[in-house]
N, CA and C of each residue as an Amber inpcrd file, in Angstrom:
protein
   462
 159.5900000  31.3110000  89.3130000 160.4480000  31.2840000  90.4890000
 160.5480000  29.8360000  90.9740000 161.8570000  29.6740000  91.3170000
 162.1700000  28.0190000  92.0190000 162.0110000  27.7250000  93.2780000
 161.9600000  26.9030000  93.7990000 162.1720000  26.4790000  95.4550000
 163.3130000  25.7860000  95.2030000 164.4520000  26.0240000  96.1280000
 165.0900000  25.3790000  96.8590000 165.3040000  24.7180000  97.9070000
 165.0410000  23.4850000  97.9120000 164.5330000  22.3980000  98.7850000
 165.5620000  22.3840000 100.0130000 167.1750000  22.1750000  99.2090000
 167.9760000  21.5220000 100.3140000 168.1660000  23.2050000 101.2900000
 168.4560000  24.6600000 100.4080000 168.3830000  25.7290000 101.3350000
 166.9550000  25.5900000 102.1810000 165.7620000  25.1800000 101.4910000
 164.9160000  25.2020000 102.7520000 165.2950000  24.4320000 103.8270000
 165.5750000  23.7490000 103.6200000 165.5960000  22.2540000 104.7140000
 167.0690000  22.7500000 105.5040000 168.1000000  23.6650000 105.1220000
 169.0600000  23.9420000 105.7640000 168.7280000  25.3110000 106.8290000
 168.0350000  26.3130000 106.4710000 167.0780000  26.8970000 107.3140000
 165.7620000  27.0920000 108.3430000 165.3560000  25.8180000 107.5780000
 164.3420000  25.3750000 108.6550000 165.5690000  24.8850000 109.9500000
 166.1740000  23.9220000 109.7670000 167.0550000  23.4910000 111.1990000
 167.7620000  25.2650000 111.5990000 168.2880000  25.3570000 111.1330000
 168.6410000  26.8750000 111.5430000 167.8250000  28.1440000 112.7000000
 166.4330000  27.7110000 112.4550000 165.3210000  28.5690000 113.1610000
 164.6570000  27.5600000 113.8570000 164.9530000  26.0500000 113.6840000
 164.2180000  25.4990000 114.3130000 162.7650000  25.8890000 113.9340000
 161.7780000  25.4880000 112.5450000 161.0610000  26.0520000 112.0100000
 160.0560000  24.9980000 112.6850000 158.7060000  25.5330000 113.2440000
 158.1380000  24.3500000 113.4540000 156.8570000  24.0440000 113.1130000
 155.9240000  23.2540000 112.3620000 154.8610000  22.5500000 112.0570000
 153.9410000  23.3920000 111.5220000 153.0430000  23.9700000 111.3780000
 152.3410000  24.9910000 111.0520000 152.5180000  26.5920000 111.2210000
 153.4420000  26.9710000 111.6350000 154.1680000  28.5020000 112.3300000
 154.5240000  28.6240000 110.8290000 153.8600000  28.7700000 109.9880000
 154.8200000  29.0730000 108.2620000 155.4770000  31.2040000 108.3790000
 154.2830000  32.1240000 109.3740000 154.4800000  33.2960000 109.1920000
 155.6000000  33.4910000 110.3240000 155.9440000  32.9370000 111.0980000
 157.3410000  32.8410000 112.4780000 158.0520000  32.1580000 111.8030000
 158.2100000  31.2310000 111.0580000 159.1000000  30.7600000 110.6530000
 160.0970000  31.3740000 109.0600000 158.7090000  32.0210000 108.6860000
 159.7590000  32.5750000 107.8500000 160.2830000  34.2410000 108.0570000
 159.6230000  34.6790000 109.2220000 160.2150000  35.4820000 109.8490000
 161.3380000  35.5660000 110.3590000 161.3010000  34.5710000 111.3280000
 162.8290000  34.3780000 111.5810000 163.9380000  34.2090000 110.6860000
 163.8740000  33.4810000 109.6420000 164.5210000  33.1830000 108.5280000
 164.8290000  34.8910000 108.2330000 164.6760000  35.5840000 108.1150000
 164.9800000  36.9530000 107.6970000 165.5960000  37.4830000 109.2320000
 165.0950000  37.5930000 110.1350000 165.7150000  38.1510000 111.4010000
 166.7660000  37.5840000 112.0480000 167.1700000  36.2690000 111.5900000
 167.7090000  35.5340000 112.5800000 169.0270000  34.4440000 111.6530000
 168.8400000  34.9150000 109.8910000 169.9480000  34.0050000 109.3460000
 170.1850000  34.8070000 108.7970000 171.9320000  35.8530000 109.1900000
 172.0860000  37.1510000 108.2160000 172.5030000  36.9320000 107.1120000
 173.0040000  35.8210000 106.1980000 172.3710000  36.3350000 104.9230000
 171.0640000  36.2220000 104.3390000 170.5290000  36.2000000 105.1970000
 168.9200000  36.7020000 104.5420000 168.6820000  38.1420000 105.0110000
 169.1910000  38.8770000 105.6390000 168.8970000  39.8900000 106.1450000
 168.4180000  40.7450000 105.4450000 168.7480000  40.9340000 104.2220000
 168.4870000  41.3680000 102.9180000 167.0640000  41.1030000 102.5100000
 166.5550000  39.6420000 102.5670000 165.3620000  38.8610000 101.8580000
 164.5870000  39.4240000 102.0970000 163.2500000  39.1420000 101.2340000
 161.9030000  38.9040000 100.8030000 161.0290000  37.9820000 102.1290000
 160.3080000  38.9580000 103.4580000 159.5400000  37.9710000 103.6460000
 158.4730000  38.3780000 103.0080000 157.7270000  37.1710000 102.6860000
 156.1290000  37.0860000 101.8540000 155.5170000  36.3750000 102.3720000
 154.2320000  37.1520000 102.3350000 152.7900000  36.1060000 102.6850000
 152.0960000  36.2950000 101.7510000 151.4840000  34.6780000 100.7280000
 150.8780000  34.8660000  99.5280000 149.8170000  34.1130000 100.2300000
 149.8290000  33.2160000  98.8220000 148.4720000  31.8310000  98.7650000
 149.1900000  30.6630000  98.3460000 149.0980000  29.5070000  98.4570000
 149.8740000  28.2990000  98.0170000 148.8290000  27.5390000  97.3150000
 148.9050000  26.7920000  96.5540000 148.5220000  25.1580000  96.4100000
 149.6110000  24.0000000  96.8140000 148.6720000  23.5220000  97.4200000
 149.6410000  21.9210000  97.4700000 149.0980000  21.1090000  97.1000000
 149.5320000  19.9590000  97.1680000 148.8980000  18.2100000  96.4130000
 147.7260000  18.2440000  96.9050000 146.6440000  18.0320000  96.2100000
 145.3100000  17.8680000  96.4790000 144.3380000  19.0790000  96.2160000
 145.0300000  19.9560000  95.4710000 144.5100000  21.4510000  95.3880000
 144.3680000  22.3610000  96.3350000 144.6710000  22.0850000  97.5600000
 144.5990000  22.5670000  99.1680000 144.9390000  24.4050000  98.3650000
 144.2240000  25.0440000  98.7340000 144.8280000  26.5470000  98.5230000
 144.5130000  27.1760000 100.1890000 145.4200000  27.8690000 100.5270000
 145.7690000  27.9450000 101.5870000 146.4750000  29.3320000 101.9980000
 146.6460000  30.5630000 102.6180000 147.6280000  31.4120000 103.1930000
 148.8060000  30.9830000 103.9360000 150.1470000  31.4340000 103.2290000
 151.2840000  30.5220000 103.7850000 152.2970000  32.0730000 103.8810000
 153.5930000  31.7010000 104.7750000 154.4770000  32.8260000 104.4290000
 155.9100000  31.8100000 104.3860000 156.4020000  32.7620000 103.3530000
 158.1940000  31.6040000 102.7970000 159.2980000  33.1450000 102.6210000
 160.3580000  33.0080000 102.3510000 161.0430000  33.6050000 101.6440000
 161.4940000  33.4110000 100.4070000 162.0200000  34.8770000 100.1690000
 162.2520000  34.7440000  98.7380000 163.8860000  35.8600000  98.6020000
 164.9250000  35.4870000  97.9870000 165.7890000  35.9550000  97.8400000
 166.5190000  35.4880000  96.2460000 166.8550000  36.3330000  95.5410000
 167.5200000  36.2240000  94.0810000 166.7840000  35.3200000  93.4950000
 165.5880000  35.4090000  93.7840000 164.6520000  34.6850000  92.4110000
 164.2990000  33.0230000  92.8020000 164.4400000  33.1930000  94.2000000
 164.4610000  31.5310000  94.6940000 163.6830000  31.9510000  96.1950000
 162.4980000  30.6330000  96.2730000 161.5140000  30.5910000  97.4580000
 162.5700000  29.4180000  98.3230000 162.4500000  29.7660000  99.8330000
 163.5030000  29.5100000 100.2520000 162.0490000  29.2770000 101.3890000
 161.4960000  28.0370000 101.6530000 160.4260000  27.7330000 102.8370000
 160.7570000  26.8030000 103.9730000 161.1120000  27.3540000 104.7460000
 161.3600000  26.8660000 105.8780000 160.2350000  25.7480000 106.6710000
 159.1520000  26.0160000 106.4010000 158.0930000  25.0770000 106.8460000
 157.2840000  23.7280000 105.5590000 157.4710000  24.0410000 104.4960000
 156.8570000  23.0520000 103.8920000 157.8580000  22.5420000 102.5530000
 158.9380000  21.6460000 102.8500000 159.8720000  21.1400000 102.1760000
 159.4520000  20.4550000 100.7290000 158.4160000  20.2500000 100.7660000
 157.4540000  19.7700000  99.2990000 157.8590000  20.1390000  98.1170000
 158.0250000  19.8200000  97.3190000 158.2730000  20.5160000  95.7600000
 156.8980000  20.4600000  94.7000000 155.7280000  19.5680000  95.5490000
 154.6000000  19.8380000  94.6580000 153.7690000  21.4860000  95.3690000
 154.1950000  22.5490000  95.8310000 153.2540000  23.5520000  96.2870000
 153.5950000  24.7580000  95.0700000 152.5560000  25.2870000  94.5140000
 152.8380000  26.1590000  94.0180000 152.3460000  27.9610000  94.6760000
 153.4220000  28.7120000  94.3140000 153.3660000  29.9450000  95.6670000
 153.0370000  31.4520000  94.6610000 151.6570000  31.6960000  95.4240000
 151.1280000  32.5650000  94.6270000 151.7290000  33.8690000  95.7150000
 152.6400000  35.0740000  95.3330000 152.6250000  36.0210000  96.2100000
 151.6390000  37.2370000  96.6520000 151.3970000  37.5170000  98.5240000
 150.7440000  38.8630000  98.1490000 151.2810000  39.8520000  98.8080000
 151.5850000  39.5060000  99.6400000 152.5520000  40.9080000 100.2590000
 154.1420000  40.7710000 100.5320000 154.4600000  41.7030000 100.1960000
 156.2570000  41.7260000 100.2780000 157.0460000  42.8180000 101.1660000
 157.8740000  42.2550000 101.8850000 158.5620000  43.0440000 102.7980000
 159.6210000  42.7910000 103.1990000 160.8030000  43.8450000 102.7750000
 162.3680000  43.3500000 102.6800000 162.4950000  43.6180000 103.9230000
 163.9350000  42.4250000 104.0020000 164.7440000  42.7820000 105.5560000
 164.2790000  42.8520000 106.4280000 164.8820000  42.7730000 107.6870000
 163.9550000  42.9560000 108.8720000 163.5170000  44.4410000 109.3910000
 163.6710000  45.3120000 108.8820000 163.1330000  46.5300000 109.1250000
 161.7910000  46.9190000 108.0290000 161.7110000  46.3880000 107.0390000
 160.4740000  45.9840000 106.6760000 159.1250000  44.9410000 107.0220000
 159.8030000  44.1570000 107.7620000 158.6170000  43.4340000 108.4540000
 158.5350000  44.2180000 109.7810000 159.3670000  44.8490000 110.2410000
 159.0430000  45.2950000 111.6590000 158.1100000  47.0290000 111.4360000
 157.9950000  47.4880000 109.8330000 157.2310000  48.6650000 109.7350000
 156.1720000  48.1370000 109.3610000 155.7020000  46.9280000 108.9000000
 154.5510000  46.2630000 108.7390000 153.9070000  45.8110000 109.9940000
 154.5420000  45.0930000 111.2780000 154.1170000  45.1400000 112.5510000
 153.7610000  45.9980000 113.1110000 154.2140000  47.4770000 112.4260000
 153.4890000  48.5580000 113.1960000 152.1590000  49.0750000 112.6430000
 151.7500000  48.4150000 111.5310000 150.3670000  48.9270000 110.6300000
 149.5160000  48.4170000 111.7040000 148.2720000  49.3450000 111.9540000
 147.2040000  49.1410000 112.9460000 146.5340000  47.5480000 112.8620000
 146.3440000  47.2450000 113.3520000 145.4220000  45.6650000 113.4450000
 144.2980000  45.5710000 114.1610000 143.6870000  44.8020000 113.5950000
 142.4380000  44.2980000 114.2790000 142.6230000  43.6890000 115.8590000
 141.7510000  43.9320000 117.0380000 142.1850000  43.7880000 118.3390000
 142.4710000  42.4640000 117.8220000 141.8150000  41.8110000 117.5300000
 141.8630000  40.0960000 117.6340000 143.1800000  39.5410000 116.9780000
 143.9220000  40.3880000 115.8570000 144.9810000  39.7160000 115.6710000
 146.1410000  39.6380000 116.3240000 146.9710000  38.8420000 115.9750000
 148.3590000  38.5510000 116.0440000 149.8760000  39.5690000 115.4630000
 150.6950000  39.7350000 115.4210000 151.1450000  40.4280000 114.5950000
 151.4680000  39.7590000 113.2700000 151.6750000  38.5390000 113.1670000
 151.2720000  37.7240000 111.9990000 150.1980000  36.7460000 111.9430000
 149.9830000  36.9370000 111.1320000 150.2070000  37.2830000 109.5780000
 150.2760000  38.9230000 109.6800000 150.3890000  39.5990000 108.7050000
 150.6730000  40.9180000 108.4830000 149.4450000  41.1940000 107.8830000
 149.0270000  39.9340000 106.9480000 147.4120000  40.3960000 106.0080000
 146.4340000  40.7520000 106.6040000 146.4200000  40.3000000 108.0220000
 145.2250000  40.3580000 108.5640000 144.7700000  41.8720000 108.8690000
 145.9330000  42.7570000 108.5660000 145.7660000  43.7950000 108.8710000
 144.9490000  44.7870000 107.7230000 144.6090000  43.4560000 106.6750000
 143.9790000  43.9680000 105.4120000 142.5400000  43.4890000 105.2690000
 141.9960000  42.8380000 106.3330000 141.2850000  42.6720000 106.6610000
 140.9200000  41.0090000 106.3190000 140.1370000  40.7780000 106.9140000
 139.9410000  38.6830000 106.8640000 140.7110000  38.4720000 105.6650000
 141.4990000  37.7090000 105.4940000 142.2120000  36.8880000 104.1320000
 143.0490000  37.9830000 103.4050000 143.3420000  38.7900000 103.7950000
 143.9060000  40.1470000 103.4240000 143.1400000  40.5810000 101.8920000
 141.5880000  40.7410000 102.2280000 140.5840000  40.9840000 101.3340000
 141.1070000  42.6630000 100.9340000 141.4610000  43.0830000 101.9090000
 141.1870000  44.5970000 101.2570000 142.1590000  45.1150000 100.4930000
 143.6610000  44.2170000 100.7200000 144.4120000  44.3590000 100.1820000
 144.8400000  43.6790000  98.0570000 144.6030000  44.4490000  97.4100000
 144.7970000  44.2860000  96.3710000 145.6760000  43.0100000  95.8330000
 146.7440000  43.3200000  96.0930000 148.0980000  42.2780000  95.7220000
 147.2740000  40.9080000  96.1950000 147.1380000  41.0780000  97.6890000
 146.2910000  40.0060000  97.9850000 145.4970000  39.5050000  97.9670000
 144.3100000  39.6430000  97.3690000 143.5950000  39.4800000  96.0990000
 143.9790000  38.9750000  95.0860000 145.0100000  39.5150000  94.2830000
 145.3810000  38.8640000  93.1050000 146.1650000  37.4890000  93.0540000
 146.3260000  37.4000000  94.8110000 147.3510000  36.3040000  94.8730000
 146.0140000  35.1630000  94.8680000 144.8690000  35.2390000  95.2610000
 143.8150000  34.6110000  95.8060000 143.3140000  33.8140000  94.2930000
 143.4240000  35.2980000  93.8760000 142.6520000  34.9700000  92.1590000
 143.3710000  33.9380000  91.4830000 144.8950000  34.2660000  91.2660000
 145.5550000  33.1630000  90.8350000 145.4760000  31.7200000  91.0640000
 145.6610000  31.7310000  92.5320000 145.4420000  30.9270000  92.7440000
 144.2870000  29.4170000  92.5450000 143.0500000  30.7690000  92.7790000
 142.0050000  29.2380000  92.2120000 141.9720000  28.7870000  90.7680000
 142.2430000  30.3830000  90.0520000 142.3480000  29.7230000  88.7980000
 143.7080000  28.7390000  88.4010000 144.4800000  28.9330000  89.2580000
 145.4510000  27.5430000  88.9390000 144.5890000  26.4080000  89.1720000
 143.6070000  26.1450000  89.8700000 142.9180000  24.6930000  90.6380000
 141.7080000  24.5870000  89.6930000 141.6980000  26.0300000  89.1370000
 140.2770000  25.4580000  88.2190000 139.2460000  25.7600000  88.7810000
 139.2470000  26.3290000  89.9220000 137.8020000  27.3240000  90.5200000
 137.7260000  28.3920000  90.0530000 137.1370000  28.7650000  89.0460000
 136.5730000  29.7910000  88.6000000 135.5770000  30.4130000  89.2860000
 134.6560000  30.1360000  90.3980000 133.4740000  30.5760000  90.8060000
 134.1650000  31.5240000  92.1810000 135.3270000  30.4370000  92.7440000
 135.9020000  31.2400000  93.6330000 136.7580000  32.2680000  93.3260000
 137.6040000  31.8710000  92.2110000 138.6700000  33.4470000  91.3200000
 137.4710000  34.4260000  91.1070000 136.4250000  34.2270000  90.8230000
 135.6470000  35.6400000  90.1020000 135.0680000  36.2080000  91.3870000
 134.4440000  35.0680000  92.7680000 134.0390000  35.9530000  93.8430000
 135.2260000  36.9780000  94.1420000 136.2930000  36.4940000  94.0380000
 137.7120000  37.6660000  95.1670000 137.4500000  38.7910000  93.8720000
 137.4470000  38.6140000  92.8950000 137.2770000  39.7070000  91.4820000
 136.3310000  40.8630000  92.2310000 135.5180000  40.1690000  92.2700000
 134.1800000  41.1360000  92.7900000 134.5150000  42.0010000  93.9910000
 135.3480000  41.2540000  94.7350000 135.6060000  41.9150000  96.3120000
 137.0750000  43.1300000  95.9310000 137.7520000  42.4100000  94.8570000
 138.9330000  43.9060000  94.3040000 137.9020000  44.8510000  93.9030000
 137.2510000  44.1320000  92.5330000 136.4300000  45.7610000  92.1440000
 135.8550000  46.3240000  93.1020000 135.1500000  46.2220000  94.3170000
 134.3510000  46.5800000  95.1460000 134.9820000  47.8510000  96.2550000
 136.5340000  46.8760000  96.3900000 137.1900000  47.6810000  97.5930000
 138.2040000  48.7910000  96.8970000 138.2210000  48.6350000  94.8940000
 138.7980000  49.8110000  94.5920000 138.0920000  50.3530000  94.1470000
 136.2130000  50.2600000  93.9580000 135.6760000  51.4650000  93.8360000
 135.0810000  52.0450000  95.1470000 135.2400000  51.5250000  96.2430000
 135.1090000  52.2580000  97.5460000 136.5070000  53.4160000  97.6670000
 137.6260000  52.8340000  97.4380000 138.9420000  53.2040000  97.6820000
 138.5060000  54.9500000  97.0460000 138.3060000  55.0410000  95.7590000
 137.8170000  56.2260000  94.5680000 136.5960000  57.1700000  95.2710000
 135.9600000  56.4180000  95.7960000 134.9750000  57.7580000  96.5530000
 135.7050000  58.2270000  97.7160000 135.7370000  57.3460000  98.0860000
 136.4330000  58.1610000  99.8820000 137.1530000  59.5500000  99.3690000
């Protein structure tokens, strides 16, 4: 999948995207620019320059990451959760949350780092093994097998 730099950079002014807000900003980008109305918001894992791995949220529409907050072309975007249109992020705002959260991120509703959530996990895993942490890809390993053989007894 590609990034498109100049559509990011034409949507970020559009929402007025601002500084670290990556999960509002690419929210809005779906609620607030109708042809995205349609889109992909996602919250994965990123790398950027320096190996930084990180929880970020961008869009995604016809096969193109469309990020309103980080105009870079060195980040690479691991996905973990997906939710079309704005009536898909707004049935994800209604999944129960932890008192302490926010309504975004959405992961958090999967518990710290969206551990419990599978996809998100795998986005985690990828990720280090893109950077070459193996010690950290195999801990999140341990925490999937763990939370899908809890998942099997219940």
């Amino acid at each position: 999948m590609t990034k498109d730099r100049i559509e990011s950079a034409r949507v970020r002014r559009l929402v007025r995207a601002k500084p670290k807000e990556c999960f509002i900003n690419a929210m809005r980008v779906v609620w607030d620019v109708p042809e995205y109305e349609d889109a992909d918001y996602v919250e994965g894992v990123i790398v950027t320059l320096g190996d930084l791995v990180t929880e970020h949220g961008w869009v995604e529409m016809d096969a193109v990451i469309v990020d309103p907050t980080l105009l870079e072309d060195d980040v690479v975007y691991f996905p973990g959760l997906r939710f079309t249109g704005g009536p898909g992020i707004s049935k994800a705002i209604e999944l129960p949350k932890p008192r302490y959260a926010q309504d975004l991120p959405i992961l958090n509703r999967f518990g710290c780092e969206g551990i419990k959530c599978p996809e998100f996990l795998a986005a985690w895993i990828a990720a280090y093994r893109h950077v070459g942490m193996e010690e950290m890809a195999r801990w999140y390993e341990e925490r999937k097998r763990r939370f899908a053989a809890e998942k099997v007894a219940v």
